[in-house]
C-alpha positions as CSV (number, residue, x, y, z in Angstrom):
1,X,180.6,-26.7,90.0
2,X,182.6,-23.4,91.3
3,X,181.3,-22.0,88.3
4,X,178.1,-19.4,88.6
5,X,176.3,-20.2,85.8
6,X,173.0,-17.5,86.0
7,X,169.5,-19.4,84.7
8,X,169.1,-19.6,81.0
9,X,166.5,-18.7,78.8
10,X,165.2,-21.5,76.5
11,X,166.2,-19.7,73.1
12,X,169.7,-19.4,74.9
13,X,169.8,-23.4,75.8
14,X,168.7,-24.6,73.0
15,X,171.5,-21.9,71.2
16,X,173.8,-23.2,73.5
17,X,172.5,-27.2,72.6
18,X,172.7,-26.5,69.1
19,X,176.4,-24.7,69.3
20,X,177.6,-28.1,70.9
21,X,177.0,-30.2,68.4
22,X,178.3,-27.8,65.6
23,X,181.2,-27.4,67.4
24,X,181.6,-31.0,69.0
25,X,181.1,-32.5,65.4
26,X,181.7,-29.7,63.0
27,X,183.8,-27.1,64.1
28,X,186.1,-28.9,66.5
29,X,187.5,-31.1,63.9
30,X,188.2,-28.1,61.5
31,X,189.7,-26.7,64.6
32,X,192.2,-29.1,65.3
33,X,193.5,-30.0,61.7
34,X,194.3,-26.0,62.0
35,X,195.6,-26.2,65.5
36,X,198.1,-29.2,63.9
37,X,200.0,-27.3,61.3
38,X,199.5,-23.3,62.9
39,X,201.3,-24.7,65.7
40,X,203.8,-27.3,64.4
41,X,207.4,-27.2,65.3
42,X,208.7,-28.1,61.4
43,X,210.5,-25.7,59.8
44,X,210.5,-23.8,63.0
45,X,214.1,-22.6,62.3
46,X,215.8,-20.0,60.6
47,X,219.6,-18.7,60.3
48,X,220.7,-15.2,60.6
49,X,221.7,-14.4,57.4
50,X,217.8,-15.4,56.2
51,X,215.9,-13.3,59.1
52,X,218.2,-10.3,57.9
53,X,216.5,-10.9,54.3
54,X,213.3,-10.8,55.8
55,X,213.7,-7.7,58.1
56,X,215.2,-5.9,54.8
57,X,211.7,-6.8,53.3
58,X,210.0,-4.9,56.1
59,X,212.2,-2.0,55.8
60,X,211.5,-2.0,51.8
61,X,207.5,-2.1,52.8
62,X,208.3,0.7,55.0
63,X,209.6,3.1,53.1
64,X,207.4,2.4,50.2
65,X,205.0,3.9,52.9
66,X,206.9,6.9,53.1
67,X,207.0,7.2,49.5
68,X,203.7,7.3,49.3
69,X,203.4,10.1,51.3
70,X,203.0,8.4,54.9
71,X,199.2,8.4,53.7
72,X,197.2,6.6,57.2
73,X,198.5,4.4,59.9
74,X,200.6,1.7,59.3
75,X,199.8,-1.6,60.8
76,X,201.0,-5.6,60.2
77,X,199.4,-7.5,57.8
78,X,198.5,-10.4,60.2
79,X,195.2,-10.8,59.8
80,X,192.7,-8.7,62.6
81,X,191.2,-11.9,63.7
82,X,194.4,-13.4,64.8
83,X,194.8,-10.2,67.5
84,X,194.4,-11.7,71.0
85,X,192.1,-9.0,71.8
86,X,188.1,-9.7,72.9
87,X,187.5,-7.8,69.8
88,X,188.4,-8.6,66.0
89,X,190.3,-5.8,65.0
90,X,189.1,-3.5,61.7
91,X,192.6,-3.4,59.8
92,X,190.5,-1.7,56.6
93,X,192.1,1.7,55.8
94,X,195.7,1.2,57.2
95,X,198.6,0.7,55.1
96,X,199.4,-2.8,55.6
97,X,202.9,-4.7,56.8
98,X,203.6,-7.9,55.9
99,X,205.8,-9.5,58.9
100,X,206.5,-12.7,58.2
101,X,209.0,-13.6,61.4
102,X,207.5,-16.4,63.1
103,X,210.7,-18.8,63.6
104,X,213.9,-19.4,66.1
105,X,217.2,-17.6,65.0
106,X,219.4,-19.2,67.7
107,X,219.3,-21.6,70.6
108,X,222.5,-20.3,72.7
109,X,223.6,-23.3,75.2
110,X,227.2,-21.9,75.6
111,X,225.4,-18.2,76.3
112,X,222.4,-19.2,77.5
113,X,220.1,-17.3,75.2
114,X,217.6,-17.7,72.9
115,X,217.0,-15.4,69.9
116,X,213.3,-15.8,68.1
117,X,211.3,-14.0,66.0
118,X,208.2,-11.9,67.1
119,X,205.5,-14.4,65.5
120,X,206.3,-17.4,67.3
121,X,203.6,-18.9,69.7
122,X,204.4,-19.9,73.0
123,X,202.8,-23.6,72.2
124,X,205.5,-23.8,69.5
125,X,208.5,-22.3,71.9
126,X,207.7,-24.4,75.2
127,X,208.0,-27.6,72.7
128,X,211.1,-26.8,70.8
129,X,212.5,-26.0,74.1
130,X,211.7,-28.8,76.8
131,X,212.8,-30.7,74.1
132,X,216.5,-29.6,74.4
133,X,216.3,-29.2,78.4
134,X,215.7,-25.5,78.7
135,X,212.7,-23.0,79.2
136,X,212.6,-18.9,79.3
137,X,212.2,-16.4,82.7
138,X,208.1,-16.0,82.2
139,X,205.7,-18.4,79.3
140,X,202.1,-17.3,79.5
141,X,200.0,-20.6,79.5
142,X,197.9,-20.0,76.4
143,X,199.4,-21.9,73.1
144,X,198.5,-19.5,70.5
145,X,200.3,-15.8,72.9
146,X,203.4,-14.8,71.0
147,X,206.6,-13.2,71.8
148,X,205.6,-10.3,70.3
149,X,202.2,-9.9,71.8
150,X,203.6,-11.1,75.1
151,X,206.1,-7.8,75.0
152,X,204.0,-5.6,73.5
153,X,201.0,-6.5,75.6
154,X,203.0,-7.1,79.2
155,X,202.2,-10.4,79.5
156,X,203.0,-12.1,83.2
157,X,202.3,-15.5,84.3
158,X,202.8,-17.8,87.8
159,X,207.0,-17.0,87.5
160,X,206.3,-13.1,87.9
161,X,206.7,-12.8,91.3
162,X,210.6,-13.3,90.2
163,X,210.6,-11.9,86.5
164,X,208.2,-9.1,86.4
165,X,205.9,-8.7,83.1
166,X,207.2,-10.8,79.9
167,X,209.3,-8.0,79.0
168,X,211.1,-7.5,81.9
169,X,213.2,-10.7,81.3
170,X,213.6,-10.1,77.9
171,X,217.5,-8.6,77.3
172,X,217.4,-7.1,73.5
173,X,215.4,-6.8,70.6
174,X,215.5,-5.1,67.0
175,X,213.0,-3.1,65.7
176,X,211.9,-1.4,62.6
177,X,211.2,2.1,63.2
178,X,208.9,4.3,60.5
179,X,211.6,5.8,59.1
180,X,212.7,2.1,58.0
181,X,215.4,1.7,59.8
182,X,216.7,-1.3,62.1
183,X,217.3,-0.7,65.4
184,X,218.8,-2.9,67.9
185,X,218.0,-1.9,71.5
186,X,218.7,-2.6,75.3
187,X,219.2,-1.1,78.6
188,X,222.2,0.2,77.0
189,X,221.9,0.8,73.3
190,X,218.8,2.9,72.0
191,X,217.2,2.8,75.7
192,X,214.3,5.0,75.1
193,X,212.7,2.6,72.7
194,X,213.3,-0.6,74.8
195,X,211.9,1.3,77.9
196,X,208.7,2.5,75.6
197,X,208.1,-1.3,73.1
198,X,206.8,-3.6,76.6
199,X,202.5,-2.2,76.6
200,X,203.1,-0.1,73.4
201,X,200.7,-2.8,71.2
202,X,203.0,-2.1,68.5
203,X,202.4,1.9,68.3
204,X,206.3,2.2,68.5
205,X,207.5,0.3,65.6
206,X,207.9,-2.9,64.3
207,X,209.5,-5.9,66.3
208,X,211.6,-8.0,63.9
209,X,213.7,-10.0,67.1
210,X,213.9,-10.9,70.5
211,X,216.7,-12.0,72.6
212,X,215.7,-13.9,76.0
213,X,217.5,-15.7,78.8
214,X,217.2,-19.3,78.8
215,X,217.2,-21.5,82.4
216,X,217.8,-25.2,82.6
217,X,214.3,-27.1,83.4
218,X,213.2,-30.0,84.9
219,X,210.8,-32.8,82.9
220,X,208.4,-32.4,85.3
221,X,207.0,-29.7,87.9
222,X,206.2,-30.8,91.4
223,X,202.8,-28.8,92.9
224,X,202.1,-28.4,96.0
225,X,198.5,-27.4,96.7
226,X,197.4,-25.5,99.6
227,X,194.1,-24.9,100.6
228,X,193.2,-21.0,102.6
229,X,190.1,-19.8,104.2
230,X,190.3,-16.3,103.3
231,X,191.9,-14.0,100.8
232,X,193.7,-12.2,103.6
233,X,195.5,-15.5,104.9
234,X,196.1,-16.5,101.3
235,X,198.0,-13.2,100.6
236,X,199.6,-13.7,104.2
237,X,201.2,-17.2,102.7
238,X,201.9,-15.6,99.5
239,X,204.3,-13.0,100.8
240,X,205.8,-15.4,103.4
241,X,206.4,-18.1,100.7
242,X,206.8,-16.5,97.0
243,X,210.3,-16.4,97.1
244,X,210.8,-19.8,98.1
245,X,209.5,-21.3,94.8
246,X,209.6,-20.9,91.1
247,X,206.3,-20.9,90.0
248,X,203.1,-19.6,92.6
249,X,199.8,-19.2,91.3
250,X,196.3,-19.4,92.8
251,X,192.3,-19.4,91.9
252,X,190.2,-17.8,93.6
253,X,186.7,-20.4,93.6
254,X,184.9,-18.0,96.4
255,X,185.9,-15.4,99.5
256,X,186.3,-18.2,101.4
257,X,187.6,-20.7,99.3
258,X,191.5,-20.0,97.7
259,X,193.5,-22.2,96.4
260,X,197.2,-21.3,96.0
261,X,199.5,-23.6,93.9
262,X,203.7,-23.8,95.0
263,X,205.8,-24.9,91.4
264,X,209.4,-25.9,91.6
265,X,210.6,-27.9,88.1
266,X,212.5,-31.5,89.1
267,X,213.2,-34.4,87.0
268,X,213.5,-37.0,89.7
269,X,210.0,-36.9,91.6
270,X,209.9,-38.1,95.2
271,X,206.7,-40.6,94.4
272,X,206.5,-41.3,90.2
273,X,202.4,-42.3,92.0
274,X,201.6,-38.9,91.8
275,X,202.4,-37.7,88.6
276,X,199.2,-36.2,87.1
277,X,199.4,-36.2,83.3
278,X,196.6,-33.2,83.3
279,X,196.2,-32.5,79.6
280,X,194.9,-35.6,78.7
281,X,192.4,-35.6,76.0
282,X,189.6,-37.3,78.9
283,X,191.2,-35.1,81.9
284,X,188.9,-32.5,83.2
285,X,190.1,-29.2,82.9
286,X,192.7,-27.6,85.3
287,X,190.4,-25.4,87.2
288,X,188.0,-28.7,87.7
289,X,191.1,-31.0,88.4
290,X,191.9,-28.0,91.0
291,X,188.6,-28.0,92.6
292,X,188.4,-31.8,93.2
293,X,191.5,-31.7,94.9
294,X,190.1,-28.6,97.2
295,X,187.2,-30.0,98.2
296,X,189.4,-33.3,99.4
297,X,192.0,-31.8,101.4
298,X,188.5,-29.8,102.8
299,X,186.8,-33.2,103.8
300,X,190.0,-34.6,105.4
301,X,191.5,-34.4,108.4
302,X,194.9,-33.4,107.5
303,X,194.4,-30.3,104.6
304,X,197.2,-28.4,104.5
305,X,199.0,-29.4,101.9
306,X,199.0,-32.4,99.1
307,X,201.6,-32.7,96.5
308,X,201.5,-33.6,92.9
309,X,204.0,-33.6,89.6
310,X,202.5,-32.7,86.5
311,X,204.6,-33.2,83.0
312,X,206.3,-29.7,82.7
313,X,204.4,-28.8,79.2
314,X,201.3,-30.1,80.4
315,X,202.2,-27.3,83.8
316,X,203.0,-24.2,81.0
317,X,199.7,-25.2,79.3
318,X,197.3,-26.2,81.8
319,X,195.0,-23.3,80.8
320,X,194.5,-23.8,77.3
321,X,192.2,-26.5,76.9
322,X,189.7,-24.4,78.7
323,X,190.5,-21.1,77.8
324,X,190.6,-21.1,81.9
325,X,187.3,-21.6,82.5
326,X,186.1,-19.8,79.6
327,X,184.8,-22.7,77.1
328,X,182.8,-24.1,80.0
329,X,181.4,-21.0,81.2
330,X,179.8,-20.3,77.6
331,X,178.8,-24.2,77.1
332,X,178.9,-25.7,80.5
333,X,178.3,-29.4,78.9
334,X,181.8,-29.3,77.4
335,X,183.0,-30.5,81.1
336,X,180.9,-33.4,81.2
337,X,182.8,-36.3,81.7
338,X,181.0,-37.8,78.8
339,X,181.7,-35.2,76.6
340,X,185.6,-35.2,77.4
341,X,185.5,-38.7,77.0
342,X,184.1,-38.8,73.2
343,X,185.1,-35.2,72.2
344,X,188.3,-34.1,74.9
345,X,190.5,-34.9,72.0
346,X,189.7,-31.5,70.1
347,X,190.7,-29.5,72.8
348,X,192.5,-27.4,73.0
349,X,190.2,-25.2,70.6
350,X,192.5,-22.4,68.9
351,X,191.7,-19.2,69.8
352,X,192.2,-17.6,66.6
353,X,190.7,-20.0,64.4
354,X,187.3,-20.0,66.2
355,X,187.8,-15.9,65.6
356,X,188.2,-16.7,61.7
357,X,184.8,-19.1,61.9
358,X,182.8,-17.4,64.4
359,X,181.5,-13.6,62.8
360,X,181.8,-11.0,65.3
361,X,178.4,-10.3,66.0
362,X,177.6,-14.3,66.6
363,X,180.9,-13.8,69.8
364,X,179.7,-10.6,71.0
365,X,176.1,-12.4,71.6
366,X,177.7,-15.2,73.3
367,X,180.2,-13.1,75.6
368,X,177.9,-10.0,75.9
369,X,176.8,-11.2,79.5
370,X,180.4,-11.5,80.2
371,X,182.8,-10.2,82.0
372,X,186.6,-10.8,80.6
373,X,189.2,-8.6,81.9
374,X,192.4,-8.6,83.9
375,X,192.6,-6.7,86.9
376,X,196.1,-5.8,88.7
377,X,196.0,-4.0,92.1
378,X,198.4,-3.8,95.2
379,X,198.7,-6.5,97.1
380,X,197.9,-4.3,100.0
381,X,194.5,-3.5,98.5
382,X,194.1,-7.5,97.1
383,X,191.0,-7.8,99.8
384,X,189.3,-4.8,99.6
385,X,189.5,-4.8,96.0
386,X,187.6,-8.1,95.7
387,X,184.9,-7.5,98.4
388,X,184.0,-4.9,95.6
389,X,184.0,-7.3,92.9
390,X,182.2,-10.1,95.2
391,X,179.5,-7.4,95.3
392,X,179.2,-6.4,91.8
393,X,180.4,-9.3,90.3
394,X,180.5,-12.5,92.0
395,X,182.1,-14.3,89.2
396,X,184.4,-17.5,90.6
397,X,186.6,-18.6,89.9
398,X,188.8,-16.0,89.5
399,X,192.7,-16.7,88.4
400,X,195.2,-15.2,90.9
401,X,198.8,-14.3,89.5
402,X,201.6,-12.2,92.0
403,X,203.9,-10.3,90.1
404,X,207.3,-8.2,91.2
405,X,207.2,-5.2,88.6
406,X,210.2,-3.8,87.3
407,X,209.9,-0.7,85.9
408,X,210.9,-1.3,82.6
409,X,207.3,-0.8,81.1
410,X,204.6,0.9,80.9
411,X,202.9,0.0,83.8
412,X,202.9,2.5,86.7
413,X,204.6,1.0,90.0
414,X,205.0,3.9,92.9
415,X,207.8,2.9,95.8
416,X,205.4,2.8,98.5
417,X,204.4,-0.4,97.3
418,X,207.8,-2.4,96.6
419,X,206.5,-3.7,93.1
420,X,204.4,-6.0,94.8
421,X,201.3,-6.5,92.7
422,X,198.7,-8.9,91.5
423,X,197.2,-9.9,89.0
424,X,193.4,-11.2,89.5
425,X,191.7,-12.8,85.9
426,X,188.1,-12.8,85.4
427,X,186.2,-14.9,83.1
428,X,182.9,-15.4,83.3
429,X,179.2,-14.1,83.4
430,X,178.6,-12.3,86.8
431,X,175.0,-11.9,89.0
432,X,172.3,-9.6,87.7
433,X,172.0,-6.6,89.6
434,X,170.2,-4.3,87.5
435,X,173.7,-3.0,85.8
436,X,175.7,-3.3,82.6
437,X,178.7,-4.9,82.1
438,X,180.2,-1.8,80.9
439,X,179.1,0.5,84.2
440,X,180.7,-2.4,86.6
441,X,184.2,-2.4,84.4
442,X,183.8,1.4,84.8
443,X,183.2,1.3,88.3
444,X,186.2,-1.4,88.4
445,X,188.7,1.2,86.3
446,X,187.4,4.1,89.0
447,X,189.0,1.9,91.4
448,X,192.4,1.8,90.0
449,X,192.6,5.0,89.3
450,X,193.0,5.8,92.9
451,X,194.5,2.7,94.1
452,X,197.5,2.9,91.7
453,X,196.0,-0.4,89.7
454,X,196.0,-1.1,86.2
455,X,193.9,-3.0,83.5
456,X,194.7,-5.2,80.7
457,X,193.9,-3.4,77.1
458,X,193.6,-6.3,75.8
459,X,189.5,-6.4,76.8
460,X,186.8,-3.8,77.4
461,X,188.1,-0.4,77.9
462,X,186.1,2.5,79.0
463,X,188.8,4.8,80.2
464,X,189.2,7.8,78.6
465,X,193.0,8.7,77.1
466,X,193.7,11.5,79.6
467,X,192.6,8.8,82.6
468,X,194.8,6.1,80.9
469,X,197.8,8.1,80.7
470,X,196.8,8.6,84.6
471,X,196.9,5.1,85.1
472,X,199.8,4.4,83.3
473,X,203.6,5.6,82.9
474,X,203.8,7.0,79.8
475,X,207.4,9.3,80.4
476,X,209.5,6.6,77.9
477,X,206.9,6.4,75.3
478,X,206.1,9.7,75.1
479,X,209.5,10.7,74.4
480,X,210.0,8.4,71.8
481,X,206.6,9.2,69.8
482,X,207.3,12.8,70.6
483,X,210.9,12.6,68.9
484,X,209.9,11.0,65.6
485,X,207.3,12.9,63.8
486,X,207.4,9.2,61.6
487,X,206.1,8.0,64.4
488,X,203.4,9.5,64.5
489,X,202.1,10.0,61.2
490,X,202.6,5.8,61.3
491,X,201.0,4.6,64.4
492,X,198.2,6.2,66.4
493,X,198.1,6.6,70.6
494,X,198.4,3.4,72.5
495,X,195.4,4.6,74.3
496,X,193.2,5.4,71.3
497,X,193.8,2.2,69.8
498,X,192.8,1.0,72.8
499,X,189.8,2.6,73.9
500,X,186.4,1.0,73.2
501,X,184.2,4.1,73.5
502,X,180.7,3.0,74.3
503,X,178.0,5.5,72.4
């Protein structure tokens, strides 16, 4: 297994023994009946007329806030364990929101377009819309990511070598501001806020719509799997192929050992033989499935390239069953084939609904030997970058996502570099050497700094906010929150929301 997985202690095994079974036999079940109606597609519509009722009942919360006196930060109501954030977030003291906009508005086919509400999930959206033969610019693989999160967290995914972040492709949205009023904004109507909403995490205002291309997809996406030798002659192929194909991602299983992934959607494949139906209750998960097909084309004679077609929901999703490699890092016996055999069906285990049933000092046991953060550097500096992390880390795999920034966000992307960036994920428990988590991230973030890389603030941040605003381009947001007094008194700094100040 790819996987380092450090000796346990015996109080940890038999933790980790006894977490299996309530989870297997208890908690997976709960699990899934949750997972069945939080992401059904029923009632997944709403009409314009009925949004605008809802977004007036925002407003109305809105300025009850400000006739209160704007008394503390205002925040949604969504409960702080349904944040996609390492960390539950303490809502207690903050005037709450309630922003009940989880549905579709419009399906465009004339216009190709698709308007939707913040709230919807991705797992929700990538059904509703296969369905009808279409798909949007970038979809993040985890089920329970949604629109709003995706725009106000910068999500990217295996299509942002052409699309940029998640909000680069988006074309409009409407907002509430904290004066309570509606405002609909684009590259040409209220610019400064759709410049400053894409890595804000909702310190702007709140987001009521969305509008986002749609593109015509295929039923299934063909893969083609190369194996490299070295990170340098992986980016090599990268750059000399990325814009050739639709979809490129890679994992990372050691220095020596990359596998890079070509997607392009069809609906007629070549050889119907090789269609791999990878989200099978029984299948092993992607980055497993991944690693058996490296280590063949390795063993044979001819391994440059093998080809498979996966269905194309099973290809937006492969990641969720395992969290990437997540679930199997914490309990490495939920990849036995056994296991997945008897128990595969309760996969994929929501994210937020394990939050709501684990408490918060039961996840920070199990994750505090972990390291869970996105990384995104240069390309140029892809290499030298991870011979650091080899060093202090040595955490495999490691997920490897290009991206073509825009500069319509947040994120700081100087000339000299083209927008050519990636993204490297890591997930998992790295080697001991006589460090903390914390003074490797720090270590990590020092990095950045002077490379012109960036982190995800979705995880551990030690930063503080004068070397975030460093790391990050701040001009549009700034001038927003600096225009509107109500905004604020409303929401605090991006960056102190952020920050996870270590005492």
């Amino acid at each position: 297994m790819a996987i380092h997985q450090p000796s346990r202690s015996i109080l940890r095994s038999i933790l980790d023994f006894v977490m299996l079974i309530v989870l297997l036999i208890f908690i997976g079940p709960c699990v899934k009946i949750f997972n069945y109606f939080n992401m059904s597609t029923r009632n997944c519509y709403t009409t314009h007329k009925r949004h605008a009722k809802k977004v007036e009942n925002v407003q109305a919360q809105v300025r009850r806030w400000i006739e209160g006196g704007r008394k503390g930060h205002m925040c949604t109501a969504k409960p702080g364990w349904k944040s996609f954030s390492i960390h539950k977030v303490d809502k207690r003291g903050f005037y709450k929101v309630e922003v009940d906009l989880n549905d579709i508005i419009e399906i465009d086919v004339e216009n190709k377009r698709l308007i939707v509400e913040p709230g919807m999930m991705m797992g929700q959206l990538t059904k509703i819309l296969t369905d009808k033969g279409f798909t949007i610019p970038v979809v993040p693989e985890l089920d329970s990511l949604t629109v709003g999160g995706l725009i106000c967290g910068a999500g990217l995914e295996t299509s942002s070598h052409h699309y940029g972040v998640f909000a680069d492709a988006v074309t409009s949205f409407e907002l509430v501001t904290a004066d309570g009023d509606v405002l609909n904004c684009s590259e040409t109507e209220n610019s400064d806020y759709f410049y400053a909403v894409s890595h804000s995490y909702g310190t702007i205002g709140f987001l009521t719509s969305v509008t986002i291309p749609l593109i015509p997809a295929g039923k299934y996406m063909q893969i083609e799997y190369v194996y490299v030798d070295s990170i340098p002659n992986a980016v090599k192929l990268m750059q000399q192929r990325n814009k050739n194909h639709a979809y490129v991602e890679g994992i990372i299983y050691s220095m020596t050992d990359v596998m890079l992934m070509f997607g392009d959607m069809t609906s007629n494949p070549s050889d119907p033989s090789r269609i791999n139906y990878i989200n099978r209750w029984y299948k092993p998960f992607f980055h497993n499935i991944v690693e058996n097909v490296m280590n063949r084309m390795k063993s044979s004679k001819n391994n440059a390239k093998y080809i498979e077609y996966f269905p194309l929901r099973d290809y937006f999703h492969r990641h969720s069953r395992g969290m990437f490699w997540q679930f199997e890092n914490t309990l490495p016996a939920l990849s036995n084939p056994l296991i997945m055999l008897l128990f595969g069906w309760v996969h994929p285990f929501n994210v937020h609904a394990m939050w709501a049933l684990f408490p918060n000092f039961m996840y920070r046991f199990i994750t505090r030997s972990q390291v869970i953060q996105d990384f995104c550097v240069p390309t140029v500096k892809l290499d030298e970058f991870l011979q650091k992390c080899d060093t202090i880390y040595k955490v495999y795999p490691i997920w490897l996502c290009a991206a073509k920034l825009q500069n319509r966000s947040m994120v700081k992307t100087p000339a000299v570099y083209g927008g050519d960036y990636m993204d490297l994920g890591f997930y998992g428990t790295p080697i001991d050497v006589g460090r903390s988590i914390a003074d490797r991230i720090r270590e990590c973030e020092q990095y950045l700094l002077k490379n012109d890389g960036f982190l995800g603030l979705y995880a551990d941040v030690f930063l503080s906010n004068e070397e975030l605003r460093q790391m990050f381009y701040t001009i549009p947001y700034d001038k927003v929150r600096n225009a509107s007094s109500s905004c604020r008194k409303a929401f605090p700094d991006v960056f102190d929301k952020a920050m996870r100040r270590i005492k």
